[in-house]
Structure formats: C-alpha cells, structure tokens
C-alpha positions as CSV (number, residue, x, y, z in Angstrom):
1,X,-53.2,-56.6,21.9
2,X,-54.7,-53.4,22.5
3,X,-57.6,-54.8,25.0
4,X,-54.6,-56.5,26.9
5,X,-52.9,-52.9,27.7
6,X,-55.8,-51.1,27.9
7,X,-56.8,-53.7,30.6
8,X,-53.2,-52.8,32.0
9,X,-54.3,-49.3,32.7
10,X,-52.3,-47.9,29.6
11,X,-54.0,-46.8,26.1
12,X,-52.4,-47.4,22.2
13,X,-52.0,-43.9,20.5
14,X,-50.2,-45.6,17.4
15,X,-48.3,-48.5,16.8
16,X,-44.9,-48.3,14.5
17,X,-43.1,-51.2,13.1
18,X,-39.8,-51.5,12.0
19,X,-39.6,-53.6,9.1
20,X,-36.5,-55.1,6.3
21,X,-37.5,-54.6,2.8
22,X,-35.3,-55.4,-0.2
23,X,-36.7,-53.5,-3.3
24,X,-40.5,-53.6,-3.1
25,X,-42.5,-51.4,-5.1
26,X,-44.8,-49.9,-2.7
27,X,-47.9,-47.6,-3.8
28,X,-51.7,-47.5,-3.0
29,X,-53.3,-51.1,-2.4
30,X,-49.9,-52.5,-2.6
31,X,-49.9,-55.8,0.1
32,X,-46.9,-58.0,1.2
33,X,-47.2,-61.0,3.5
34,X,-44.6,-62.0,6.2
35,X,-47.0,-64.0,8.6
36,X,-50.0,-61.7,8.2
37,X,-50.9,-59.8,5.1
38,X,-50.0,-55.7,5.3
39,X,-51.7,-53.8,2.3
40,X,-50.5,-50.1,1.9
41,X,-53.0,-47.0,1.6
42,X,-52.2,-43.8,1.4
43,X,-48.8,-43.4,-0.3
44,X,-47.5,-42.3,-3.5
45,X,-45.5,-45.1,-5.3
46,X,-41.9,-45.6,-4.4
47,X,-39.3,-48.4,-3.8
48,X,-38.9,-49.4,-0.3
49,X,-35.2,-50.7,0.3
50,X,-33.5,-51.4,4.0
51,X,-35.5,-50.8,7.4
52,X,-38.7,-49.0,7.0
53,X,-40.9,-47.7,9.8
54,X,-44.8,-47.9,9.1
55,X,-47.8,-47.7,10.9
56,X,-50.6,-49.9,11.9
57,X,-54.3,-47.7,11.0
58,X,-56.7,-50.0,11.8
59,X,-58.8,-49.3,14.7
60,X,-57.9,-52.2,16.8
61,X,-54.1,-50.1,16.9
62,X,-55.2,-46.9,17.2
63,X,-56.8,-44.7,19.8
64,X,-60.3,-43.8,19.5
65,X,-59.6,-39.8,18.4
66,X,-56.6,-41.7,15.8
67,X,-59.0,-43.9,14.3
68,X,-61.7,-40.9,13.7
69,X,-59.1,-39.1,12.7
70,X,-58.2,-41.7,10.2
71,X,-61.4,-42.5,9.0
72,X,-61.6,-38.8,8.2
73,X,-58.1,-38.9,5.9
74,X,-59.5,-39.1,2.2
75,X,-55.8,-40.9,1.5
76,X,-57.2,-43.7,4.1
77,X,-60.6,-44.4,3.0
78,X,-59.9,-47.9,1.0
79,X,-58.8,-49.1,4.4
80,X,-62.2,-48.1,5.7
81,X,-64.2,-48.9,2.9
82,X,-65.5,-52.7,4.1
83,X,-64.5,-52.9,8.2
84,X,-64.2,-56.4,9.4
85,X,-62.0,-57.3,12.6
86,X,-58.2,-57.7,11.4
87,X,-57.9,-60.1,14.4
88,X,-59.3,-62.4,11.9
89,X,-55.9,-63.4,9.6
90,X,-57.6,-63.6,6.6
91,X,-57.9,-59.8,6.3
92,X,-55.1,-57.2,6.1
93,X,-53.8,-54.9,8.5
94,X,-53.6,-51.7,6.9
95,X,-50.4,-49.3,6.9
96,X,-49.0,-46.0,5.8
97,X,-45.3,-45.1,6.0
C-alpha cells in the first residue's frame, strides 16, 4: 500500500483504523485476528469495548522519521525485536491505541 501512494506522489505519515471490539482484554503482546493478525505493544492493560481507533507501527505504514522514531520508543521495541516484512500474512502487524 504505501509503495502504491508513494508512487502517486503522496507519502504515509501514519495509518489509523477504526475498529468494533466487544470486550477484549487488550494489554502488551495481546493479538486478535479479523483477516490478518494485529498484536498490541505498548499499552497498559484495559478492556476495549465499541469503536476503537489504533495505529499501524510497522515500517511499511509509517514514514521514514515515524518508524525511527518508533524504533526509538522503549514501549515499541517487541514490535522491533525480529523485523520480517508484514506483507507476508503470517506475521502480525503491530498496533498501539
């Protein structure tokens, strides 16, 4: 996605989703699955109920100063621990609230 609008002429700062949740208990390393596996890093427990807004941290989603950012956030770094392309649908894409 991001190669298609950067080849547009436009650039990705961030990417937010909107998602439904209906009581999930949410807290570091947490994952959840709706067509693609999400796992959470960098948030403090808590119950996620009704629409939600998160955000997509891996660096195929981010800008090149979000993602050094990012990998400078000590509340990030399991998402940064082993790298491997999340095109691939076997690995998560990594989110924070």
């Amino acid at each position: 996605m991001k190669n298609k609008v950067e080849g547009a002429g436009f650039s990705i700062g961030e990417i937010k989703i909107n998602y439904f949740f209906n009581n999930l208990s949410a807290n570091e390393d947490v994952t959840f699955t709706d067509h693609r596996t999400y796992k959470f890093v960098g948030i403090d427990s808590k119950s996620l109920n009704g629409l939600v807004t998160f955000k997509l941290i891996d660096k195929e989603f981010t800008s090149k100063k979000e993602n050094a950012k990012n990998r400078k956030n000590a509340k990030y770094k399991n998402a940064f621990i082993k790298v491997e392309p999340v095109c691939n649908s076997v690995n998560p894409l990594h989110i924070t609230i």
